[in-house]
PyMOL Python script that loads the backbone (N, CA, C, O; Angstrom):
from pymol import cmd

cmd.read_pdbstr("""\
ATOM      1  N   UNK A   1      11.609  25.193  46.359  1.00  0.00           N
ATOM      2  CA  UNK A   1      12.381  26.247  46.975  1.00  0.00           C
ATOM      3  C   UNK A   1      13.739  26.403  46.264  1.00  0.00           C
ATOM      4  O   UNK A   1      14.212  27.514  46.025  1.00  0.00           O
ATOM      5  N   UNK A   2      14.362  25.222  45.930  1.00  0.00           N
ATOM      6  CA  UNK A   2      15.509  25.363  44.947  1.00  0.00           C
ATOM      7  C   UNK A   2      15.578  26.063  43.763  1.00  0.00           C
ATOM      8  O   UNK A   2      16.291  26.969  43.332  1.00  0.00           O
ATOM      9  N   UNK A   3      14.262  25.135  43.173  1.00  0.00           N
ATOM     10  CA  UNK A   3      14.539  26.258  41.917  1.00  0.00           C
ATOM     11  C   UNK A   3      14.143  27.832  41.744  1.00  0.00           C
ATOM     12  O   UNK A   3      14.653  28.560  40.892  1.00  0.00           O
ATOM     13  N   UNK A   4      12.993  28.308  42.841  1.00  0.00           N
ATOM     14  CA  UNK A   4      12.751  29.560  43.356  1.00  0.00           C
ATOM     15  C   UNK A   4      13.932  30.572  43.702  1.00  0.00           C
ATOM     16  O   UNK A   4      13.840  31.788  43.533  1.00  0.00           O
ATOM     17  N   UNK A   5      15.440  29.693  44.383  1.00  0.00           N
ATOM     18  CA  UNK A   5      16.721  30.541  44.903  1.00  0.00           C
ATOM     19  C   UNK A   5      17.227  30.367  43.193  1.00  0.00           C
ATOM     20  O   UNK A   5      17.219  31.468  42.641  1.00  0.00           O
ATOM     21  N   UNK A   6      17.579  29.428  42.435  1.00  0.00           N
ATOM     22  CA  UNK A   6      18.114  29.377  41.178  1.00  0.00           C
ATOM     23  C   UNK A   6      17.577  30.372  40.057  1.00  0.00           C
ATOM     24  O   UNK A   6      18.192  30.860  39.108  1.00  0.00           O
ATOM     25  N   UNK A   7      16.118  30.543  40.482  1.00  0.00           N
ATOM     26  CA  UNK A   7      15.793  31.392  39.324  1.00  0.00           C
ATOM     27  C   UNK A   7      15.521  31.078  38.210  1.00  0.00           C
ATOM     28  O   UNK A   7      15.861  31.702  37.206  1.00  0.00           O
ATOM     29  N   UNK A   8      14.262  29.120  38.267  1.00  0.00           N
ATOM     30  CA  UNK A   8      14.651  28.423  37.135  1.00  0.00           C
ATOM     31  C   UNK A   8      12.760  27.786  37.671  1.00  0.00           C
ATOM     32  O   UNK A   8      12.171  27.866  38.749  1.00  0.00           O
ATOM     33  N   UNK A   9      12.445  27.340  36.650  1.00  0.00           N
ATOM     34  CA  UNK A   9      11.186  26.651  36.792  1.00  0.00           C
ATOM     35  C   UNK A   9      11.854  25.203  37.283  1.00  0.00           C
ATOM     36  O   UNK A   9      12.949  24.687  37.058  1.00  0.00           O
ATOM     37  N   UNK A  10      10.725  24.795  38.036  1.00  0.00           N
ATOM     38  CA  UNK A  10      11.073  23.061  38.897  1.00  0.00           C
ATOM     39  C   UNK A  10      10.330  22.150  37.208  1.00  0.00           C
ATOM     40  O   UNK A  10       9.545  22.354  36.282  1.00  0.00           O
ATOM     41  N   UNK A  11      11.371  21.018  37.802  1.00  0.00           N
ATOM     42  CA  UNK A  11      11.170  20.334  36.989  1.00  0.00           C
ATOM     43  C   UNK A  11       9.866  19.638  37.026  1.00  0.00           C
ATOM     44  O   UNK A  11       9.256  19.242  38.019  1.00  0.00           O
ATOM     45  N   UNK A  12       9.479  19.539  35.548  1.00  0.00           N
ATOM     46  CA  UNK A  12       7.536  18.874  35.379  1.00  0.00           C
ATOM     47  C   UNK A  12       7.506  17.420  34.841  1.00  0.00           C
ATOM     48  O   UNK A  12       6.504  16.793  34.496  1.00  0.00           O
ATOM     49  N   UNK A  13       8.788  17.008  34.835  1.00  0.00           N
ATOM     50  CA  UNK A  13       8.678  15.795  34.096  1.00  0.00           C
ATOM     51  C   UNK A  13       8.573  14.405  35.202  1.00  0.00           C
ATOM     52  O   UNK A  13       9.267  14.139  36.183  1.00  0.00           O
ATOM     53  N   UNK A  14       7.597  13.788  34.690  1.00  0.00           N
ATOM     54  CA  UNK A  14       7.642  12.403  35.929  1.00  0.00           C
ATOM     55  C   UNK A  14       7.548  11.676  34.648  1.00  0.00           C
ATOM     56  O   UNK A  14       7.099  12.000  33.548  1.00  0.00           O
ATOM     57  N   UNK A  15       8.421   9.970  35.365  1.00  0.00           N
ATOM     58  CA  UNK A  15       8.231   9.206  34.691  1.00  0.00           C
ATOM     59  C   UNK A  15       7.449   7.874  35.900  1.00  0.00           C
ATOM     60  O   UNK A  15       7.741   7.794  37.093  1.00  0.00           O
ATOM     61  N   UNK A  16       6.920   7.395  35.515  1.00  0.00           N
ATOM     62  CA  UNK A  16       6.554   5.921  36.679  1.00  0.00           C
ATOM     63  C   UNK A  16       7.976   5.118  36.503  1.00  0.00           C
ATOM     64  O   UNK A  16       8.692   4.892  35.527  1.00  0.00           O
ATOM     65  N   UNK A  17       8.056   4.777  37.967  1.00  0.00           N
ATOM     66  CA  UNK A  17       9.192   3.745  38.091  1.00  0.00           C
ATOM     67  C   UNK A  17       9.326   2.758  37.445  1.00  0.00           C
ATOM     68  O   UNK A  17      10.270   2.516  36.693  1.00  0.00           O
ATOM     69  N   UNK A  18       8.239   1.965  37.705  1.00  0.00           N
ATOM     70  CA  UNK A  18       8.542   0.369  36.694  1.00  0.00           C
ATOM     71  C   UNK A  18       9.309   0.233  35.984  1.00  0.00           C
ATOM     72  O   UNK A  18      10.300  -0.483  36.127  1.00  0.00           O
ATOM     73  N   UNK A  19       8.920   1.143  34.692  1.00  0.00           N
ATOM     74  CA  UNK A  19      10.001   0.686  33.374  1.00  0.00           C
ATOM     75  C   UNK A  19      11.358   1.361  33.621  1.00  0.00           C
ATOM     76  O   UNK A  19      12.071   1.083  32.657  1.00  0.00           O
ATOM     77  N   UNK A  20      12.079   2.199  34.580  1.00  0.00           N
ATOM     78  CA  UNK A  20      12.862   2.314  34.480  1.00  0.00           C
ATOM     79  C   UNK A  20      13.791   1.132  35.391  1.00  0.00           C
ATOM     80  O   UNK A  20      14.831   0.537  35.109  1.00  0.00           O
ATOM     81  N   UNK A  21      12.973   1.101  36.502  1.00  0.00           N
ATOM     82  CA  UNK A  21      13.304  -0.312  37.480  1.00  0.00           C
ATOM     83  C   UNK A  21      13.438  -1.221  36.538  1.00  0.00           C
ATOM     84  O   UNK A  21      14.535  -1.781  36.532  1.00  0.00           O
ATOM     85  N   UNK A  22      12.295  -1.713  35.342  1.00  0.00           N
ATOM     86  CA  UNK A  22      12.816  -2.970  34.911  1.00  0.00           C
ATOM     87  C   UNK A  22      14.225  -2.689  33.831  1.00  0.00           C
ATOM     88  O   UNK A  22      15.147  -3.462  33.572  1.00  0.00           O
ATOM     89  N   UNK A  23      14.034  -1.621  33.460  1.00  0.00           N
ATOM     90  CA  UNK A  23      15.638  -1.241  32.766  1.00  0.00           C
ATOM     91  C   UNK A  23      16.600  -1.685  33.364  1.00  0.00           C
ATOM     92  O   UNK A  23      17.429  -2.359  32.752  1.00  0.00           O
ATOM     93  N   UNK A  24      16.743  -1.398  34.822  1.00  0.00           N
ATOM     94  CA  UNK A  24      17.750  -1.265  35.689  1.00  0.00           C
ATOM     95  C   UNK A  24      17.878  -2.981  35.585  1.00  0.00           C
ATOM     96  O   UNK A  24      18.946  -3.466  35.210  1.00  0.00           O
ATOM     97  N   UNK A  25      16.988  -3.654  35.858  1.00  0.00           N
ATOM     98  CA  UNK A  25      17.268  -5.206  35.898  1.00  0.00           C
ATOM     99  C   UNK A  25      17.377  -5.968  34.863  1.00  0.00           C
ATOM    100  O   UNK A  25      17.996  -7.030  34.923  1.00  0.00           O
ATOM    101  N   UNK A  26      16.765  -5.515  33.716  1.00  0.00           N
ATOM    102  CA  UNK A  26      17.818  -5.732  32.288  1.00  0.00           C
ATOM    103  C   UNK A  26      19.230  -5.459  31.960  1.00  0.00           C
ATOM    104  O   UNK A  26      20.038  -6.062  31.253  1.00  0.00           O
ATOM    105  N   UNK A  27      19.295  -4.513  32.584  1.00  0.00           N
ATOM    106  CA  UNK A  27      20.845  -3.986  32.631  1.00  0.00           C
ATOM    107  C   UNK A  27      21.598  -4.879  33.190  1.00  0.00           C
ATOM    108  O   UNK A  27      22.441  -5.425  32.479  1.00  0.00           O
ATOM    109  N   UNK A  28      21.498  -5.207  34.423  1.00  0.00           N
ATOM    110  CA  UNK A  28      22.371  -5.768  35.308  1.00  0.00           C
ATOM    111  C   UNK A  28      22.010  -7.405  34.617  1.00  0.00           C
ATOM    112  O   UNK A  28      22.815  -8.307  34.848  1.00  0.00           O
ATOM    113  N   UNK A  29      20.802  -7.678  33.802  1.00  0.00           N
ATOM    114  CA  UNK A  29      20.459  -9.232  33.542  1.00  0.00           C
ATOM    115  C   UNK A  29      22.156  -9.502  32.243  1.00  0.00           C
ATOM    116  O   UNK A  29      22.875 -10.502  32.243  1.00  0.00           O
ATOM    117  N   UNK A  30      22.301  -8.375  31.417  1.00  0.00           N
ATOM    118  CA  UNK A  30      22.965  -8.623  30.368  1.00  0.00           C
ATOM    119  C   UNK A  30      24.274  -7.924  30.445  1.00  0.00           C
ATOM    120  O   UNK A  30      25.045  -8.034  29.493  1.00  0.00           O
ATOM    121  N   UNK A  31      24.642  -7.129  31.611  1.00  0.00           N
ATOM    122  CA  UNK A  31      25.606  -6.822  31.868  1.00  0.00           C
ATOM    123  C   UNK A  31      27.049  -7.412  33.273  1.00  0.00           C
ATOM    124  O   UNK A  31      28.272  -7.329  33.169  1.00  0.00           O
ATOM    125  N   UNK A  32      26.374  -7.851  34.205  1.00  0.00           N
ATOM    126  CA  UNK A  32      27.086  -8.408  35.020  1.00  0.00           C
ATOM    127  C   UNK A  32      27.736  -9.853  34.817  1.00  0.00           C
ATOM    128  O   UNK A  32      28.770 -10.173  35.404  1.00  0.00           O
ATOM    129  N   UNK A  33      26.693 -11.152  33.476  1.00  0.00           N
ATOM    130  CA  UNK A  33      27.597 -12.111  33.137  1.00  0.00           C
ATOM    131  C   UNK A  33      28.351 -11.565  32.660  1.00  0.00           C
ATOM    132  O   UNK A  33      29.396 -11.965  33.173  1.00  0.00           O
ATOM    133  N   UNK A  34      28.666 -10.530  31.643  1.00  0.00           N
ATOM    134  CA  UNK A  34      29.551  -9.906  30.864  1.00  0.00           C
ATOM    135  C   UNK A  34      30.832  -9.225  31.627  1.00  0.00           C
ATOM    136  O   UNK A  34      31.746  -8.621  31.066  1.00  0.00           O
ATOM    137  N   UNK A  35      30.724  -9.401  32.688  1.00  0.00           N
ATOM    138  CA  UNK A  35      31.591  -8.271  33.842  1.00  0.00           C
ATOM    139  C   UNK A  35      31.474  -6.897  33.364  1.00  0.00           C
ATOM    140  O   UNK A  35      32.514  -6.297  33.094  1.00  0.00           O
ATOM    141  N   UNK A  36      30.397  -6.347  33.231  1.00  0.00           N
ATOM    142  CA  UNK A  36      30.505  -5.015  32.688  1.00  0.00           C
ATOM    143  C   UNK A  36      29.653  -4.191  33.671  1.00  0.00           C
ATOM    144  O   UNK A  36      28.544  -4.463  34.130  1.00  0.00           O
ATOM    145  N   UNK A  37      30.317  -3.285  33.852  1.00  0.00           N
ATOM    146  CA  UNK A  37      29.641  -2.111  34.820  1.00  0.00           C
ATOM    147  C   UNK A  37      27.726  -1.722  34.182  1.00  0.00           C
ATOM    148  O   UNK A  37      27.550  -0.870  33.311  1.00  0.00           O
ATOM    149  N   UNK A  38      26.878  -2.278  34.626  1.00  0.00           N
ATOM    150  CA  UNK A  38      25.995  -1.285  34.434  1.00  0.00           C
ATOM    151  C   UNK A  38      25.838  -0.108  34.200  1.00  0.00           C
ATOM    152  O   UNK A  38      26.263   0.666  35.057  1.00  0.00           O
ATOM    153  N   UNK A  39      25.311   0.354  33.220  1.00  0.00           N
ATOM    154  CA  UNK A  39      24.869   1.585  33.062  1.00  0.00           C
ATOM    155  C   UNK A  39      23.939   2.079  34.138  1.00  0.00           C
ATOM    156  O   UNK A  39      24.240   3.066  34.808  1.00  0.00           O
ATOM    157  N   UNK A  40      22.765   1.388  34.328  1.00  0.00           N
ATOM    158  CA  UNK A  40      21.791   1.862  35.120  1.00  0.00           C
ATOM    159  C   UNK A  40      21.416  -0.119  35.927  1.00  0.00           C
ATOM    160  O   UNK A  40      21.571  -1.296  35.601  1.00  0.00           O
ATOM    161  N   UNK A  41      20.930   0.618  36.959  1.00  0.00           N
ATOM    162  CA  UNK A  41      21.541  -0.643  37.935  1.00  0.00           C
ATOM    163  C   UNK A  41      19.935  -0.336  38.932  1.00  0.00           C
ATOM    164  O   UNK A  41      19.689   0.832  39.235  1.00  0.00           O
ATOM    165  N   UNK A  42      18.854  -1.569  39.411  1.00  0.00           N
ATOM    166  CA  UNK A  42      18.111  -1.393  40.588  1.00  0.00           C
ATOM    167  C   UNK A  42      18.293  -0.445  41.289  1.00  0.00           C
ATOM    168  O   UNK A  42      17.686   0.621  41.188  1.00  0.00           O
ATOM    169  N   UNK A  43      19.239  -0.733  42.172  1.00  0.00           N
ATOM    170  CA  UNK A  43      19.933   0.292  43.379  1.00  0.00           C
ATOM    171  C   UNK A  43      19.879   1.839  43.089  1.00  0.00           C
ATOM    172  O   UNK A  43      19.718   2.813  43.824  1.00  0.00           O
ATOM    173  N   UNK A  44      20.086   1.685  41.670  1.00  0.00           N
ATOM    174  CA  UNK A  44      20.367   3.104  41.192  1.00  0.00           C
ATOM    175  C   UNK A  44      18.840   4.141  41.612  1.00  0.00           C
ATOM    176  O   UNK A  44      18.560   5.087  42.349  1.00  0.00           O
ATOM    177  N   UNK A  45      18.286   3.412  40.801  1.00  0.00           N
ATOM    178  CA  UNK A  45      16.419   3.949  40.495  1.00  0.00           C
ATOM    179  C   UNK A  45      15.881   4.128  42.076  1.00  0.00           C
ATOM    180  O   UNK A  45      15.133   4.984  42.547  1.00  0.00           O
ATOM    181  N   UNK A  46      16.541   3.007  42.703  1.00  0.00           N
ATOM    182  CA  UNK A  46      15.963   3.321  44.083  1.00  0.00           C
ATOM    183  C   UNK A  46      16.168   4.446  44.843  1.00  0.00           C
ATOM    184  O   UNK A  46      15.312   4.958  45.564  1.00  0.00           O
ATOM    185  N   UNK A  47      17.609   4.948  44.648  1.00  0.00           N
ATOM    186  CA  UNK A  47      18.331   5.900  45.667  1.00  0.00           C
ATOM    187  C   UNK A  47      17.203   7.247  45.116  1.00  0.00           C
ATOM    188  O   UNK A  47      16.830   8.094  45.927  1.00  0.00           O
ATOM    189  N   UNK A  48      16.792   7.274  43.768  1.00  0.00           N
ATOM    190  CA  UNK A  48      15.827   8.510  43.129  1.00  0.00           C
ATOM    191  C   UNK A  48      14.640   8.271  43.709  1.00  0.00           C
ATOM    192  O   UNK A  48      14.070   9.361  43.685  1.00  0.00           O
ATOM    193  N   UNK A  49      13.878   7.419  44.257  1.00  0.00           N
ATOM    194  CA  UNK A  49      12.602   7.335  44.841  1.00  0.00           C
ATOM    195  C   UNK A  49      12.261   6.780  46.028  1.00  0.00           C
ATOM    196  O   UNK A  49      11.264   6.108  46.294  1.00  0.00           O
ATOM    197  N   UNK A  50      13.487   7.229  46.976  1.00  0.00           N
ATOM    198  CA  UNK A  50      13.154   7.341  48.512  1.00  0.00           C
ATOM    199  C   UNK A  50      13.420   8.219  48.477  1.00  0.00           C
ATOM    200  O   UNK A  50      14.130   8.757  47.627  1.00  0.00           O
ATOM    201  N   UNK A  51      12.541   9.027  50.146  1.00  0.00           N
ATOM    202  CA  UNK A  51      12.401  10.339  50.132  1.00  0.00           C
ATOM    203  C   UNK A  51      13.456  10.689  51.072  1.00  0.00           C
ATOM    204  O   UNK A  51      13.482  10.149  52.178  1.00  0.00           O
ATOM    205  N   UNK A  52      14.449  11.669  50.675  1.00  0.00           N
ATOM    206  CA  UNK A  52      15.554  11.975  51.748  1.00  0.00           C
ATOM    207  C   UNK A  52      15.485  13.576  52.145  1.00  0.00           C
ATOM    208  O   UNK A  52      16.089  14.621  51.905  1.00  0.00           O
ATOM    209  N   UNK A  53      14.377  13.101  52.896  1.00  0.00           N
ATOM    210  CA  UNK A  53      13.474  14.522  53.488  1.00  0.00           C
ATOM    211  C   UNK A  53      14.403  14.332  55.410  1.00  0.00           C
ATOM    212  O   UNK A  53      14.609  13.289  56.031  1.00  0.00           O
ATOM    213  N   UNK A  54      14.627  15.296  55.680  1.00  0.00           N
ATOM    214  CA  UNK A  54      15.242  15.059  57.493  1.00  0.00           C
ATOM    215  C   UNK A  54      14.399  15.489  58.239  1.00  0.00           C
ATOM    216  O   UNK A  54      14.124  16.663  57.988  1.00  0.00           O
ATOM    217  N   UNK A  55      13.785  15.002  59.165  1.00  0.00           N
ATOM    218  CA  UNK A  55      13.650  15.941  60.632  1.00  0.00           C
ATOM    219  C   UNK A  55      14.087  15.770  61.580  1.00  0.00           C
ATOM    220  O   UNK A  55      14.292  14.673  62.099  1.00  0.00           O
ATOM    221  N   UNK A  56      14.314  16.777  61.991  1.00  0.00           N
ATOM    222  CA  UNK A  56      15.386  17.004  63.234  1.00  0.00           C
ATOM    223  C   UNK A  56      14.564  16.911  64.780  1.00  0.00           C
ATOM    224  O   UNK A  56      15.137  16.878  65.869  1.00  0.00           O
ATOM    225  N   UNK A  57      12.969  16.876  64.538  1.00  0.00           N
ATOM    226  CA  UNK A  57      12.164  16.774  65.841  1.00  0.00           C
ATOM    227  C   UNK A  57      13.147  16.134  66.764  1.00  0.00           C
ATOM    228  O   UNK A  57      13.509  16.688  67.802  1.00  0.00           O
ATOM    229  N   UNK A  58      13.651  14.757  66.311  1.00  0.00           N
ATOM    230  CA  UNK A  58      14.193  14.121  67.420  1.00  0.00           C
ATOM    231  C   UNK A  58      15.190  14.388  68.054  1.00  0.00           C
ATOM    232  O   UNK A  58      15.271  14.366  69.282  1.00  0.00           O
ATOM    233  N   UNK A  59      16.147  14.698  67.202  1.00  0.00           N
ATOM    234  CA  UNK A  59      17.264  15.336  67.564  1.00  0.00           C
ATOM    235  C   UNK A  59      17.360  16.693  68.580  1.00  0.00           C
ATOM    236  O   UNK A  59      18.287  17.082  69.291  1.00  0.00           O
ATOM    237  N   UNK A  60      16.104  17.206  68.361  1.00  0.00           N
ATOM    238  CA  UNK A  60      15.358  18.369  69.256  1.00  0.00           C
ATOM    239  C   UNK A  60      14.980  17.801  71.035  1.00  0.00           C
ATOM    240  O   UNK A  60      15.251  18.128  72.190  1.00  0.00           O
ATOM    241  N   UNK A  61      14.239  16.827  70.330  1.00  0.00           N
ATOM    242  CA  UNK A  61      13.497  16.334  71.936  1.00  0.00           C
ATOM    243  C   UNK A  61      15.094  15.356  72.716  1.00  0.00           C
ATOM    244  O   UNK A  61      15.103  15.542  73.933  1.00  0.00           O
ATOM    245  N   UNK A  62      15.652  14.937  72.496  1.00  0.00           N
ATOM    246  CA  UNK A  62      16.835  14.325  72.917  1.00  0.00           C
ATOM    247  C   UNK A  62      18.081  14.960  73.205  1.00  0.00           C
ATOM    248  O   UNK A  62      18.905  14.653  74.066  1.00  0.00           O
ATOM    249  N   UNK A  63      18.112  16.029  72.242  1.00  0.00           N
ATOM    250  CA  UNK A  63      19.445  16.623  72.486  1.00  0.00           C
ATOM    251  C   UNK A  63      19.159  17.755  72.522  1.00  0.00           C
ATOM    252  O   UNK A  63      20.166  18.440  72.703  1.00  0.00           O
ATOM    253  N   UNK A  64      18.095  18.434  72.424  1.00  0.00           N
ATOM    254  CA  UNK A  64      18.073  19.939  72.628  1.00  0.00           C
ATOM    255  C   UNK A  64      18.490  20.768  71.933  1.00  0.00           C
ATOM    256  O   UNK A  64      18.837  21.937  72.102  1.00  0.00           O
ATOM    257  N   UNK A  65      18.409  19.603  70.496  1.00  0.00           N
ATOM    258  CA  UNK A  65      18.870  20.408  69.240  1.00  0.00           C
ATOM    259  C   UNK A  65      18.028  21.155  68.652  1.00  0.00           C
ATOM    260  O   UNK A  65      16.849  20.804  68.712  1.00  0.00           O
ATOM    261  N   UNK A  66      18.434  22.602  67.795  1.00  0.00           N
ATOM    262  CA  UNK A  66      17.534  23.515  67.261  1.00  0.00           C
ATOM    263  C   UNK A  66      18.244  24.376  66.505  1.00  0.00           C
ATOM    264  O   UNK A  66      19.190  25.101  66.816  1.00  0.00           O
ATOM    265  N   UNK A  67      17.680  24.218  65.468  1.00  0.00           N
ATOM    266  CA  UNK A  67      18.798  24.706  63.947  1.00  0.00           C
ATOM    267  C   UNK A  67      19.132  26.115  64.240  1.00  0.00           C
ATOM    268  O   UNK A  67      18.643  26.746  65.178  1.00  0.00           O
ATOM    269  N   UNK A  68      19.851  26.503  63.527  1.00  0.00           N
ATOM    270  CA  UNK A  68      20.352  28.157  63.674  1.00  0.00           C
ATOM    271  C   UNK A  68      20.137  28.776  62.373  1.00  0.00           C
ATOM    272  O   UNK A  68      20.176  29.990  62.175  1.00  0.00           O
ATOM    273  N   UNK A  69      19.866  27.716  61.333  1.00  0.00           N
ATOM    274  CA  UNK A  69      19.584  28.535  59.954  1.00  0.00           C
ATOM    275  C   UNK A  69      18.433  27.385  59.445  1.00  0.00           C
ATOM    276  O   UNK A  69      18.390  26.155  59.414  1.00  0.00           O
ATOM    277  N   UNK A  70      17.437  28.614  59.026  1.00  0.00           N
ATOM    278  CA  UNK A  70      16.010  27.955  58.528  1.00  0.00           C
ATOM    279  C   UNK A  70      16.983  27.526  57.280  1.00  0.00           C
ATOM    280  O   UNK A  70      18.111  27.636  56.801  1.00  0.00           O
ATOM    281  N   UNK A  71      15.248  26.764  57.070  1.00  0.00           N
ATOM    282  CA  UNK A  71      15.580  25.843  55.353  1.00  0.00           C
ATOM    283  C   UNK A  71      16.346  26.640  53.717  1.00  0.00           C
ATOM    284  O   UNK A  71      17.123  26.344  52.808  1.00  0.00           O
ATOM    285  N   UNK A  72      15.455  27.811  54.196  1.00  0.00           N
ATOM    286  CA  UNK A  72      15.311  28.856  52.832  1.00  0.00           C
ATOM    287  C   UNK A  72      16.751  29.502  53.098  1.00  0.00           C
ATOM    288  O   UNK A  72      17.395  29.562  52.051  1.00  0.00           O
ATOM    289  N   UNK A  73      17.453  30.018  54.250  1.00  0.00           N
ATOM    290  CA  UNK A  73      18.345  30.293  54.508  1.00  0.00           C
ATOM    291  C   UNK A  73      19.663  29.559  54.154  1.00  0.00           C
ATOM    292  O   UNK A  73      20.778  30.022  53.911  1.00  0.00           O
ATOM    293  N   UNK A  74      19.309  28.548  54.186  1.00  0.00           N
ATOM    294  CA  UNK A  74      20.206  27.476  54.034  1.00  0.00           C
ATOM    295  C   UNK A  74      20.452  26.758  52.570  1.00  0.00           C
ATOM    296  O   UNK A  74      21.415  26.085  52.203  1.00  0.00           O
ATOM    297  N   UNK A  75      19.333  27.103  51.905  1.00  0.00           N
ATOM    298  CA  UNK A  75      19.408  26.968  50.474  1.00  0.00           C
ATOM    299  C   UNK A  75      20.310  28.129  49.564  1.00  0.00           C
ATOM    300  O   UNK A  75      21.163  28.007  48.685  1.00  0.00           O
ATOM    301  N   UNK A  76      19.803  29.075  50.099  1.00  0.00           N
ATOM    302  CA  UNK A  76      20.402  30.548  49.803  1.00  0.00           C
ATOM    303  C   UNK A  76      21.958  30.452  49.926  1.00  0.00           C
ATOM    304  O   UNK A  76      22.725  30.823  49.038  1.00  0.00           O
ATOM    305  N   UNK A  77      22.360  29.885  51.187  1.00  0.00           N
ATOM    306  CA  UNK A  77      23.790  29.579  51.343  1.00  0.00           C
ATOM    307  C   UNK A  77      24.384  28.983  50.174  1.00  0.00           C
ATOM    308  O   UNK A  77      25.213  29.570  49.479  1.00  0.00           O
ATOM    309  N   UNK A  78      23.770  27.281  49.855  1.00  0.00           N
ATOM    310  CA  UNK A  78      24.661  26.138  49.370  1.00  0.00           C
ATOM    311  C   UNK A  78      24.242  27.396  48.122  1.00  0.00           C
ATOM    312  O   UNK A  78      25.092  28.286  48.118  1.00  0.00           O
ATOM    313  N   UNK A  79      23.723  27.496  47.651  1.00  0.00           N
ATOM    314  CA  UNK A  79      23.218  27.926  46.261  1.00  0.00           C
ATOM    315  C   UNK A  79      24.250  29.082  45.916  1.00  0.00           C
ATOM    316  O   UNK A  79      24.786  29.192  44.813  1.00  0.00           O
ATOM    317  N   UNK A  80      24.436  29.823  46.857  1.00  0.00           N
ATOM    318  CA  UNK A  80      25.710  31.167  46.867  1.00  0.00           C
ATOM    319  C   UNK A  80      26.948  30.591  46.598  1.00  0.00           C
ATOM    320  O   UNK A  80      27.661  31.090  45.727  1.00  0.00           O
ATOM    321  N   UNK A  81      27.396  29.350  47.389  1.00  0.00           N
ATOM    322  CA  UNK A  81      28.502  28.656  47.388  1.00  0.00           C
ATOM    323  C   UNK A  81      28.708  28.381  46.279  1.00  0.00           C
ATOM    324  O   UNK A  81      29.659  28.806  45.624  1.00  0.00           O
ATOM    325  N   UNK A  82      27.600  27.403  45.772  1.00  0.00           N
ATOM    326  CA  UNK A  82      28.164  26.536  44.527  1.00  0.00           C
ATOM    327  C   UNK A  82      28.503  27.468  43.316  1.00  0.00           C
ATOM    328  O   UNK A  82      29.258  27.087  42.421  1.00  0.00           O
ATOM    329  N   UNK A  83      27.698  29.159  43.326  1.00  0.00           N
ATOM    330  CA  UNK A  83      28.362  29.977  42.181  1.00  0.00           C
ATOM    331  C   UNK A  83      29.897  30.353  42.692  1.00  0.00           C
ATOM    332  O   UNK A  83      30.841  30.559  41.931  1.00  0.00           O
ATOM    333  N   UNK A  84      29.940  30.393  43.946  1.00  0.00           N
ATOM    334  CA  UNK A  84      31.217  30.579  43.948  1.00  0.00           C
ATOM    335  C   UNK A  84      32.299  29.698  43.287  1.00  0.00           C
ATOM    336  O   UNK A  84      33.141  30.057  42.465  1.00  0.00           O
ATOM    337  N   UNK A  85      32.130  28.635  43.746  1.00  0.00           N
ATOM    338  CA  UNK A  85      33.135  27.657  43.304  1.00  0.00           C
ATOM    339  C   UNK A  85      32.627  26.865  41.523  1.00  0.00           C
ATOM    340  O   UNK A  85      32.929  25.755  41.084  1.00  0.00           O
ATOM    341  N   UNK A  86      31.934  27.776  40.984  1.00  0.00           N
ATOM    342  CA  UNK A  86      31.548  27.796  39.515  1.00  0.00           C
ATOM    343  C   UNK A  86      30.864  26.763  39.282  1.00  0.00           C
ATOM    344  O   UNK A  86      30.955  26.377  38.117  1.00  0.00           O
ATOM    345  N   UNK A  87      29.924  25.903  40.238  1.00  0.00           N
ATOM    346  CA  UNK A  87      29.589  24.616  40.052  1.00  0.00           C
ATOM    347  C   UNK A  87      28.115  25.101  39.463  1.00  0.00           C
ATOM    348  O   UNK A  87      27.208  24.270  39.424  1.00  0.00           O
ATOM    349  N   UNK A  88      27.976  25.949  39.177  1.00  0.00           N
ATOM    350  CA  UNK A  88      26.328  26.889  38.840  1.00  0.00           C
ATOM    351  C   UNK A  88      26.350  27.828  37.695  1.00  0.00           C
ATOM    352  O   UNK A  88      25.341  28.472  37.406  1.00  0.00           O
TER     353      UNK A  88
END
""", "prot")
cmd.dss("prot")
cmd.show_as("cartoon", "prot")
cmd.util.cbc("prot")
cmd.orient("prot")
């Protein structure tokens, strides 16, 4: 849907985790005796392959919450914004 509001083909490239995970722990194997900031770090690779998908069902059945702007609507927004403020 993002890249549909952008006006851009979605990205086709996958890589399998492993080797970048074990990057990440090479990194940190030869960089942290060194006191040196990682480049690419476990933690890192992880935050890219959990899914930070929301639903609000619950928030619905408990609080009687119920969005006021669909998804697509709401993409349309941030996506308007960010040309505004030239981040696009």
């Amino acid at each position: 849907m993002i890249a549909s509001e952008l006006g851009t083909e979605s990205p086709r490239l996958t890589l399998p985790v492993w080797p970048v995970w074990l990057a990440g722990a090479l990194c940190e194997l030869v960089c942290v005796p060194l006191r040196v900031e990682p480049p690419l770090y476990r933690r890192r690779v992880e935050f890219f392959t959990k899914s930070r998908a929301f639903d609000a069902s619950r928030a619905g059945r408990e609080l009687g919450f119920s969005p006021h702007v669909e998804l697509e609507e709401g993409i349309h927004r941030t996506a308007v914004w960010y040309r505004e403020q030239g981040l696009l």
